[in-house]
Backbone as a ProteinNet text record, in pm:
[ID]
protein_1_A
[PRIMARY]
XXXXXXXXXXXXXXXXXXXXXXXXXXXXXXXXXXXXXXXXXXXXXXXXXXXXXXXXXXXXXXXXXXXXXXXXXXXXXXXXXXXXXXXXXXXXXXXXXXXXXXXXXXXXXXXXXXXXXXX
[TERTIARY]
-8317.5	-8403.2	-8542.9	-8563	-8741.9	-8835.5	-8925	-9042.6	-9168.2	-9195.3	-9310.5	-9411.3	-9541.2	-9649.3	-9790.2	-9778.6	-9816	-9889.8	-10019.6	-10114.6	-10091.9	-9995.4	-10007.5	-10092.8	-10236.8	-10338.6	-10333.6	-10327.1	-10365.4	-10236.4	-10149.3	-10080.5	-10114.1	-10243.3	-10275	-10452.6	-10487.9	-10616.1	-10673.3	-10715.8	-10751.3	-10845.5	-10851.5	-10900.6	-10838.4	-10700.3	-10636.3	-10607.3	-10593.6	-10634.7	-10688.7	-10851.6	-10935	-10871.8	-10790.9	-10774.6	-10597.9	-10669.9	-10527.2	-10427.5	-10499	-10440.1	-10370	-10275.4	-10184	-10205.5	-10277.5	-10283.3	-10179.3	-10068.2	-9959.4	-10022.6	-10032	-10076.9	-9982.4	-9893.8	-9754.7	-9760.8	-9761.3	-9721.8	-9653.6	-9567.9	-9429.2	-9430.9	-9336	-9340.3	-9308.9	-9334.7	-9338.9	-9192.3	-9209.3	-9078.3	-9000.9	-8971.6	-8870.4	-8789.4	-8757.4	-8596.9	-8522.7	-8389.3	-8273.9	-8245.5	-8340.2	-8336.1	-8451.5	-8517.9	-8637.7	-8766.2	-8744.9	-8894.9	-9033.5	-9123.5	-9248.3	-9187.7	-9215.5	-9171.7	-9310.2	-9338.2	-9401.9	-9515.2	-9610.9	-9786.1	-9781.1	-9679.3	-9745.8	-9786.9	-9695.8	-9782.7	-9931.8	-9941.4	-10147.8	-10153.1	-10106.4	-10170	-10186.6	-10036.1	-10052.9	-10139.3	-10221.9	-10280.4	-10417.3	-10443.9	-10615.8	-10576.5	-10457	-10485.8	-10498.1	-10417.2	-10486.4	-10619.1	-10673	-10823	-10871.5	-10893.4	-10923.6	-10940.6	-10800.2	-10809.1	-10906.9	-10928.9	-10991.2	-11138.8	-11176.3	-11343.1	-11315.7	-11275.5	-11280.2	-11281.6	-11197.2	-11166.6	-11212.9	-11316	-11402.5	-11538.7	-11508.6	-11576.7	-11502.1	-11427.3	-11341.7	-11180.9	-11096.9	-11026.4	-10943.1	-10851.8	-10823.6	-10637.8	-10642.1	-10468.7	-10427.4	-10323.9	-10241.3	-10151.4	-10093.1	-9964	-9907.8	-9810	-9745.9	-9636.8	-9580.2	-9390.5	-9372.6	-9265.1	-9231.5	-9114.6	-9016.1	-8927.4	-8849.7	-8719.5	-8660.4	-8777	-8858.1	-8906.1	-9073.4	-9080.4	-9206.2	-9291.8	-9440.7	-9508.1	-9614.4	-9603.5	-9692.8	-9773.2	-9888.5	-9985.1	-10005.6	-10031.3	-10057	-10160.7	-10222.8	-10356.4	-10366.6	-10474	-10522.8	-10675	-10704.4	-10873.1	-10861.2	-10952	-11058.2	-11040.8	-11097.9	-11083.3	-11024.3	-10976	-10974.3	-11009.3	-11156.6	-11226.1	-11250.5	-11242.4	-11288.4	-11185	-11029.9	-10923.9	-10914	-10915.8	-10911.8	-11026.8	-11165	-11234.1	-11196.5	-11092	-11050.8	-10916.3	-10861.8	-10748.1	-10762.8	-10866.6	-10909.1	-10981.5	-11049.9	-11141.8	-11067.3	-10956.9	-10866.5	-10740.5	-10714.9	-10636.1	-10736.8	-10828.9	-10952.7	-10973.8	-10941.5	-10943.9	-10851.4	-10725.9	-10633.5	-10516.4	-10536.9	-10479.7	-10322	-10280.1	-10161.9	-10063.4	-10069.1	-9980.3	-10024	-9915.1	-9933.1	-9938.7	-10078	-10122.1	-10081.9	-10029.8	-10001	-10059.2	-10101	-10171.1	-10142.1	-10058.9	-10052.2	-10093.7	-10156.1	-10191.1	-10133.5	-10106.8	-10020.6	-10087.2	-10084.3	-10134	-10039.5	-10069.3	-9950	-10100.7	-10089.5	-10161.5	-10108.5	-9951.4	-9904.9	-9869.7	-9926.2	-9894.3	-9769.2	-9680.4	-9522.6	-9490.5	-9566.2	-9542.5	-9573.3	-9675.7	-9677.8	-9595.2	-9589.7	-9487.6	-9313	-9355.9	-9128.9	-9143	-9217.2	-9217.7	-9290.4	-9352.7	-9458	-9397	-9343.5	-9276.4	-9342.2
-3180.9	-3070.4	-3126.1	-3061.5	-3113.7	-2979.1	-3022.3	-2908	-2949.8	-2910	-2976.1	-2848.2	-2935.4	-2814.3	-2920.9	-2894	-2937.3	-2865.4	-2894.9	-2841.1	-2856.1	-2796.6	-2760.4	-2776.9	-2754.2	-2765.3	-2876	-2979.7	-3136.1	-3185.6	-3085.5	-3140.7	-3166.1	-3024.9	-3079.2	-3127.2	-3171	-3254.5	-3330.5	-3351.2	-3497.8	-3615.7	-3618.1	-3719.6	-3817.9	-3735.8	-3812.6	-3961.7	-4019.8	-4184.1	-4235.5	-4174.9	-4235.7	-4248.4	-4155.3	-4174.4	-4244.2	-4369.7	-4454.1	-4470.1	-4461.6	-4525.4	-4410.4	-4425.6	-4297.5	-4377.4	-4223.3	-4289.7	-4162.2	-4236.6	-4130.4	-4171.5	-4047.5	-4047.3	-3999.6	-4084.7	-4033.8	-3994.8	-3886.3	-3837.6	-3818.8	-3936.1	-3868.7	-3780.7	-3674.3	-3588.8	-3581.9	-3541.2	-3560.6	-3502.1	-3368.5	-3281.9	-3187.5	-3298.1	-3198.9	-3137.6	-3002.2	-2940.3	-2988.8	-2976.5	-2992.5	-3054	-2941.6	-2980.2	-3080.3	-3174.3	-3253.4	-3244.7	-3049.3	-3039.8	-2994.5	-2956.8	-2969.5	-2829.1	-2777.4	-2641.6	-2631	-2519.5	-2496.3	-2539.8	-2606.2	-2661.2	-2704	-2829.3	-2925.4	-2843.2	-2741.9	-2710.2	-2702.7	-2635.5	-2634.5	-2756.7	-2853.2	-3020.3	-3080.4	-3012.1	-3099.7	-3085.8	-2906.8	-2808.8	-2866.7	-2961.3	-3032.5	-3153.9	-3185.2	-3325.3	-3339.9	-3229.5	-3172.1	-3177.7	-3120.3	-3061.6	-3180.6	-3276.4	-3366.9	-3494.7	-3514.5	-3600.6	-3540.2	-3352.3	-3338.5	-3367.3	-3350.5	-3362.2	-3528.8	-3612.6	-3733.4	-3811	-3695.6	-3775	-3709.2	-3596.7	-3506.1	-3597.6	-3618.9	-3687.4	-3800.6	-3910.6	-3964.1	-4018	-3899.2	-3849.6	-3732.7	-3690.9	-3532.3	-3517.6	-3454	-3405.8	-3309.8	-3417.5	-3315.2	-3296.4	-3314.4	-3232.6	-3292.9	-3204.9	-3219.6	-3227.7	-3336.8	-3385.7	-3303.8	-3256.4	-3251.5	-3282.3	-3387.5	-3385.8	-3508.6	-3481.3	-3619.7	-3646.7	-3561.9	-3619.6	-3673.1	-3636.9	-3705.1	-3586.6	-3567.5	-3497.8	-3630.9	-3594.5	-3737.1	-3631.8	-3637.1	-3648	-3717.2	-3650	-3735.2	-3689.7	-3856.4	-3811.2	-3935.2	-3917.2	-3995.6	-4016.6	-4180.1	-4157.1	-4318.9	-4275.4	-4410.4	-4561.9	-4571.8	-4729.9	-4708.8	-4786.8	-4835	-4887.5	-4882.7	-5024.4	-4899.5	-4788.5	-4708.6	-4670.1	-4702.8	-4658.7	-4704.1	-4835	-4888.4	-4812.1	-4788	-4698.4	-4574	-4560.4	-4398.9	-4363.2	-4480.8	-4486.2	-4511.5	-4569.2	-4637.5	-4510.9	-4448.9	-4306.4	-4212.4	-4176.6	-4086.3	-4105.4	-4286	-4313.3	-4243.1	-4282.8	-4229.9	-4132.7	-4010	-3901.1	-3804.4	-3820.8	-3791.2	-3871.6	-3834.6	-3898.9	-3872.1	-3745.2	-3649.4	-3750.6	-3777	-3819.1	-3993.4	-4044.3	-4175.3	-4158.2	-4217.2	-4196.5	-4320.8	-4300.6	-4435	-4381.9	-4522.8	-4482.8	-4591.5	-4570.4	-4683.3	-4665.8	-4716.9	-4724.6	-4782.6	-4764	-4801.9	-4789.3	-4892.9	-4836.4	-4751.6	-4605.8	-4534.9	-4450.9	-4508.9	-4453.7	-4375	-4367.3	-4282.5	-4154.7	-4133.3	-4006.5	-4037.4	-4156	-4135.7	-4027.6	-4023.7	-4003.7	-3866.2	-3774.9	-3671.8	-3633	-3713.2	-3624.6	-3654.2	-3661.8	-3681.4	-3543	-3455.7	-3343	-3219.7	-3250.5	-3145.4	-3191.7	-3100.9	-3087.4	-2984.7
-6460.9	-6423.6	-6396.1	-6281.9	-6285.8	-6252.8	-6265.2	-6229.8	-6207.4	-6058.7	-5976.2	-5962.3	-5920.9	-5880.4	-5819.6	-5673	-5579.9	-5508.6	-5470.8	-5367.4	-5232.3	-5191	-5049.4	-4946.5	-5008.1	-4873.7	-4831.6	-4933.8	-4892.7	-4769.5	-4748.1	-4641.1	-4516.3	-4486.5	-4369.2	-4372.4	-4486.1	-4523	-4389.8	-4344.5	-4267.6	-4272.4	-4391.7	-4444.3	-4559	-4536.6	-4665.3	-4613.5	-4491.7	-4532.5	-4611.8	-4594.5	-4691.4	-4851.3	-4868	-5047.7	-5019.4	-5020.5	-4960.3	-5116.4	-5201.1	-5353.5	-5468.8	-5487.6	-5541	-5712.5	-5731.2	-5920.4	-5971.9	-6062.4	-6161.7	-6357.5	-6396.2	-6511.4	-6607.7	-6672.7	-6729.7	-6872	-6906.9	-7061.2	-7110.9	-7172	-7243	-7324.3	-7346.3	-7470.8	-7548.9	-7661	-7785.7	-7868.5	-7820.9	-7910	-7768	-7675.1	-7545.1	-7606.1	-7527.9	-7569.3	-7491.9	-7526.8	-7470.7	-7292.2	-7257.2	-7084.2	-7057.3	-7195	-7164.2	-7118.4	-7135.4	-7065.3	-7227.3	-7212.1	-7323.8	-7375.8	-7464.7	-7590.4	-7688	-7729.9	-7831.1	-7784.4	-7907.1	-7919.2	-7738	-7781.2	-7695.3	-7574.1	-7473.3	-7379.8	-7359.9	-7481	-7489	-7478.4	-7519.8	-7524.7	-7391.9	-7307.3	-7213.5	-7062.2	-7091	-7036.3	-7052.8	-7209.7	-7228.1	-7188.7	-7157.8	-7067.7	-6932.2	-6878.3	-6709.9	-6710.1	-6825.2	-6796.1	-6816	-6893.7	-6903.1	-6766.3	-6749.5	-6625.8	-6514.5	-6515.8	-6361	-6381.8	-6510.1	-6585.8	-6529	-6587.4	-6554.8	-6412.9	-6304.3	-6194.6	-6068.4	-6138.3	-6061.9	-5964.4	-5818.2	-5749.9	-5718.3	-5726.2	-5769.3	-5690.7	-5788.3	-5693.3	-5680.2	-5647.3	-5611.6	-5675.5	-5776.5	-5815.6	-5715.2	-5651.3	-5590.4	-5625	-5776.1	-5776.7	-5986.3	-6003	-6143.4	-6144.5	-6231.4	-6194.8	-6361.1	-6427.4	-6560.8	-6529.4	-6600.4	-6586.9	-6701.1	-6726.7	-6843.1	-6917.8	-7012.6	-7105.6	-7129.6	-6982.2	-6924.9	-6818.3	-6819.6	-6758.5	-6686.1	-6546.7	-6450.6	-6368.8	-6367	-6275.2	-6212.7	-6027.5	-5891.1	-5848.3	-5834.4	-5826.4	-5680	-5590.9	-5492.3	-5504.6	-5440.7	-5500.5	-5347.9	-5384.3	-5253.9	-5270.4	-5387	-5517	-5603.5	-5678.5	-5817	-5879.9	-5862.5	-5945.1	-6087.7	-6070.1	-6202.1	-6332.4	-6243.7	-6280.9	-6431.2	-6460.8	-6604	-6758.1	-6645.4	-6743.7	-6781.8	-6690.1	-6692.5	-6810.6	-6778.6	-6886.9	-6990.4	-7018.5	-7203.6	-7214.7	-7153	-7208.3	-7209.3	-7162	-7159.3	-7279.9	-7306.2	-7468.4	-7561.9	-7582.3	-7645.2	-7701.5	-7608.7	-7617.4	-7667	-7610.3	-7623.2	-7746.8	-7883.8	-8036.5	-7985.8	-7929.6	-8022.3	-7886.5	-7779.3	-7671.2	-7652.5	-7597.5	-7543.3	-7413	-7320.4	-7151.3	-7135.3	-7032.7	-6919.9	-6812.6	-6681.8	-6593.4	-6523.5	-6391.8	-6287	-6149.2	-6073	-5925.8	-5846.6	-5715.3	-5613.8	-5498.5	-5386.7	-5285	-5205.1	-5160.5	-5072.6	-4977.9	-4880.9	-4731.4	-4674.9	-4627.2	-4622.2	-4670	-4805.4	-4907.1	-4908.9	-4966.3	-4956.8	-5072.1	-5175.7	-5307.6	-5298.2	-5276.4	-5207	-5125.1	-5037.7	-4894.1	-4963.9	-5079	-5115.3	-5145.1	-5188.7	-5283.3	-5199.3	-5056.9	-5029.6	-4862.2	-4818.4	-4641	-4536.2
[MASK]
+++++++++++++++++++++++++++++++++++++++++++++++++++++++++++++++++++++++++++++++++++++++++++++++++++++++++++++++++++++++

């Protein structure tokens, strides 16, 4: 089972070249039910880590979209550079006690990673 939530507008953006670099921000969860998706607290938890990443990546770069799925909640995010990305992930471990953040970058110019999920 999965469950996505994707901004649409950015499909027809035209400037999305510029944010050539696809950042995914992966939160595994803590206490999934059955079908692996978040139950109980954690939703609120994983609702101050949205908020969190956009305080952080406000100017930056732009979430376009939310994967939940097997166990795991990923944020897709696109940004210009990455020279900030590493400050972003140690301030965001930091912050966040109750979940373990992972945070990887990729270059995708094409929006591949976007355009699998948004037609």
């Amino acid at each position: 089972m999965i469950f996505t939530r994707f901004n649409k507008a950015f499909a027809s953006a035209g400037d999305r070249t510029e944010y050539g670099i696809q950042v995914g921000v992966a939160v595994p969860l803590i206490d999934p039910d059955s079908a692996g998706l978040p139950q109980g607290l954690e939703h609120g938890q994983l609702n101050e880590i949205e908020d969190l990443i956009l305080g952080q990546t406000r100017g930056r770069a732009v979430l376009v979209g939310v994967i939940t799925t097997q166990s795991m909640r990923e944020f897709v995010l696109y940004t210009r550079d990455s020279q900030w990305i590493p400050e972003f992930h140690q301030a965001l471990r930091g912050q966040v006690t109750h979940h373990d953040i992972q945070v990887m970058a990729q270059r995708d110019p094409s929006w591949d990673t976007y355009r699998s999920f948004v037609r």
